[in-house]
C-alpha positions as CSV (number, residue, x, y, z in Angstrom):
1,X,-1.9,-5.2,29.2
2,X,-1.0,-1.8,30.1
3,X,0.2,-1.6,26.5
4,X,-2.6,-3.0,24.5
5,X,-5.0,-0.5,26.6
6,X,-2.4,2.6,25.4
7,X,-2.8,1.3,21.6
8,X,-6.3,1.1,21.7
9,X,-6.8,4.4,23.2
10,X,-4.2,6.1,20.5
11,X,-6.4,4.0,18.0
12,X,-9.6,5.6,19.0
13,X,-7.7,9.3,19.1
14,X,-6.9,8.3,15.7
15,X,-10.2,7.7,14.4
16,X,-11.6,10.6,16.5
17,X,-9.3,13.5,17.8
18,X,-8.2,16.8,16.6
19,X,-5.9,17.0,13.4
20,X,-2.9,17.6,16.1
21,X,-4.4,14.7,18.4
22,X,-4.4,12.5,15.3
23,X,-0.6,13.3,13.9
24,X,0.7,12.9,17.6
25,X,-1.1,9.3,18.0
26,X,-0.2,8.2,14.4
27,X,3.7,9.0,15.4
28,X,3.1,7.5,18.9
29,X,2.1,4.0,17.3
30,X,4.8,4.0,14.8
31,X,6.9,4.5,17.4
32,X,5.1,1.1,18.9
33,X,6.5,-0.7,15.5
34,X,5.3,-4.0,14.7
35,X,3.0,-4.6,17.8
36,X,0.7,-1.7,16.7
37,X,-0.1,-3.5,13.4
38,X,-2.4,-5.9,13.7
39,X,-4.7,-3.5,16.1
40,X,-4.3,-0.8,13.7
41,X,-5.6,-3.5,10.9
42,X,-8.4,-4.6,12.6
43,X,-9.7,-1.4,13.2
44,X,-8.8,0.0,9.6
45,X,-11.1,-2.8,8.4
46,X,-13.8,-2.2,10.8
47,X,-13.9,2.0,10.1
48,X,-16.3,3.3,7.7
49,X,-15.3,7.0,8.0
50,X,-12.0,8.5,5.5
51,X,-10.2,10.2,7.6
52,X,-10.0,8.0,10.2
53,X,-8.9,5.3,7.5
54,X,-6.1,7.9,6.2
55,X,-4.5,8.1,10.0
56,X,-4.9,4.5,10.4
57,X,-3.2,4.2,7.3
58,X,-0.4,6.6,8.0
59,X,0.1,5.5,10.9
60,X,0.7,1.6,9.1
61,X,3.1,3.3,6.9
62,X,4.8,5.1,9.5
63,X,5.7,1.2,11.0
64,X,6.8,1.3,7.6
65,X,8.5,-2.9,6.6
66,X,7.3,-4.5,9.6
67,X,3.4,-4.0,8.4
68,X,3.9,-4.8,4.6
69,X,3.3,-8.6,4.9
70,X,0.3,-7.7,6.7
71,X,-0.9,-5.3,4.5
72,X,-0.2,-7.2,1.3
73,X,-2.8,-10.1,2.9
74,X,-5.2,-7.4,3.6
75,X,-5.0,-5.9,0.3
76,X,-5.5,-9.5,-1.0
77,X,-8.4,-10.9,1.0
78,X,-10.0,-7.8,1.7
79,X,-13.2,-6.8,-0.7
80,X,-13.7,-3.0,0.4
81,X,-12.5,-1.0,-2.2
82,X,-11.7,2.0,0.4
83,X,-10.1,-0.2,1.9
84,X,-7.8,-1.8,-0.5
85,X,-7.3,2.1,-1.7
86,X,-6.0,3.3,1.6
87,X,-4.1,-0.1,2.2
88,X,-2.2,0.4,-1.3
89,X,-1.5,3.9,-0.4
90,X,0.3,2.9,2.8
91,X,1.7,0.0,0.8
92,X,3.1,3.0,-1.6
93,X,4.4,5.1,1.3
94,X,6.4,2.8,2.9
95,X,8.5,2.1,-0.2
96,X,11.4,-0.2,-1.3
97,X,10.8,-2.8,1.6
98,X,6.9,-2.8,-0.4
99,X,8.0,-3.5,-4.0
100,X,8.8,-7.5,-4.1
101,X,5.6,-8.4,-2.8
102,X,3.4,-5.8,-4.4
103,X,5.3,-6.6,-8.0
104,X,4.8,-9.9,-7.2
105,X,0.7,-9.3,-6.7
106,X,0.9,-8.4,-10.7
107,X,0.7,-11.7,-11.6
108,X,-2.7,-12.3,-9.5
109,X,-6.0,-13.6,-11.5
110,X,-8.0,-10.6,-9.8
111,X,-7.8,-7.5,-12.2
112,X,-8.5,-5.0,-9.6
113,X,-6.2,-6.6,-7.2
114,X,-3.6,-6.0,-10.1
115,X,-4.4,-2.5,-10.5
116,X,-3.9,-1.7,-6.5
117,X,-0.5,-3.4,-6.6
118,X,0.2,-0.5,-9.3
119,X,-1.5,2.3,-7.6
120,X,1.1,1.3,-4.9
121,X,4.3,0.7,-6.8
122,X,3.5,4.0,-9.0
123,X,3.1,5.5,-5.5
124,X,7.1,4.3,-4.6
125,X,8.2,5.2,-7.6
126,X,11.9,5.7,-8.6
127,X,13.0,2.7,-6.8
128,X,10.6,0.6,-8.3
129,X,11.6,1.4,-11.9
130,X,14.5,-1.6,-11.9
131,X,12.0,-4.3,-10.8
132,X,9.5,-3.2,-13.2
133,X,12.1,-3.2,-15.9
134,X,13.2,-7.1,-15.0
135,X,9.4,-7.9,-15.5
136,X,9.2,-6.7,-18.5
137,X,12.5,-8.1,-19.8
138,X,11.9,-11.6,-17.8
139,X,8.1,-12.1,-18.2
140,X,4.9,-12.5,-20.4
141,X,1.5,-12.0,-20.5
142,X,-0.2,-10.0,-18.0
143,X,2.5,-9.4,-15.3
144,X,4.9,-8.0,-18.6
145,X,1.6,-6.1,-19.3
146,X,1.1,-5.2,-15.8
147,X,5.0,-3.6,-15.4
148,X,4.8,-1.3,-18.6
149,X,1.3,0.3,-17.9
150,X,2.8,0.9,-14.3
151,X,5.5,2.3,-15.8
152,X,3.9,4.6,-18.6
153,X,1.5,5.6,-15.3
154,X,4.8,6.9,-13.6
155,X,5.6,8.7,-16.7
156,X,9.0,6.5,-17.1
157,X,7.6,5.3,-21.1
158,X,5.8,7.8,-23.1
159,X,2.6,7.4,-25.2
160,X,5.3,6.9,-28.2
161,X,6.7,3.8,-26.6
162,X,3.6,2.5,-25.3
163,X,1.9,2.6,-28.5
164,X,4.7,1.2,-30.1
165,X,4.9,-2.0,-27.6
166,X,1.1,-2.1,-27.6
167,X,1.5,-3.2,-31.4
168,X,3.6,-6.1,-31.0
């Protein structure tokens, strides 16, 4: 008990302290791990004000792989765009352990959902560019689509290129 009262209280610090406040409770509930996630959801989904959202969201990137599943089924159910933004960006800071299941999103029917998945992998970057390359070697259609607009977006295939596989 005397730990869900200490992650609520760094929660509400989050979403209303001083910048120095803030920084110290976002390390505080990385340092929590996985048990701080699901509390640090719910109340990213509940907040309406950005810069509570952006600690809430550093502070799920700080827990770094142990939030990504979570994350990826928020990004996926949830219908706030702010939220979905700020979700992707934590998605894109924690990194490699984020790029299977965000590359995997690219093959979803919802467009937008598509385009946060490569927010987020643009986001990881370098270590992403091997993945994105099997896509567009092993796949078709929208994902193949998907992996070389992500790409150009990184900068890794110039306008040249593009246009050039844009004509095909």
């Amino acid at each position: 008990m005397a730990q869900r009262e200490e992650t609520d209280r760094l929660i509400r610090v989050l979403q209303n302290g001083n910048v120095h406040e803030r920084r110290s409770a976002s390390d505080a509930l990385a340092a929590m791990g996985g048990e701080a996630t699901e509390p640090l959801i719910r109340a990213l989904l509940r907040e309406q004000n950005n810069d509570a959202r952006w600690y809430l969201s550093r502070a799920l990137a700080q827990i770094g792989e142990p939030a990504v599943d979570d994350l990826i089924a928020v990004l996926i159910a949830e219908d706030d765009r702010e939220t979905r933004r700020y979700v992707a960006a934590a998605l894109g800071a924690i990194g490699e352990p984020a790029i299977d299941p965000l590359t995997g999103l690219l093959a979803d029917d919802d467009p937008e959902l598509r385009g946060y998945a490569s927010l987020a992998i643009g986001r990881i970057g370098e270590p992403a560019i091997p993945k994105l390359m099997e896509l567009i070697e092993t796949t078709e259609g929208v994902v193949n689509r998907c992996a070389v607009m992500t790409l150009h977006k990184m900068g890794e295939i110039g306008p040249g290129a593009l246009a050039e596989y844009l004509n095909k």
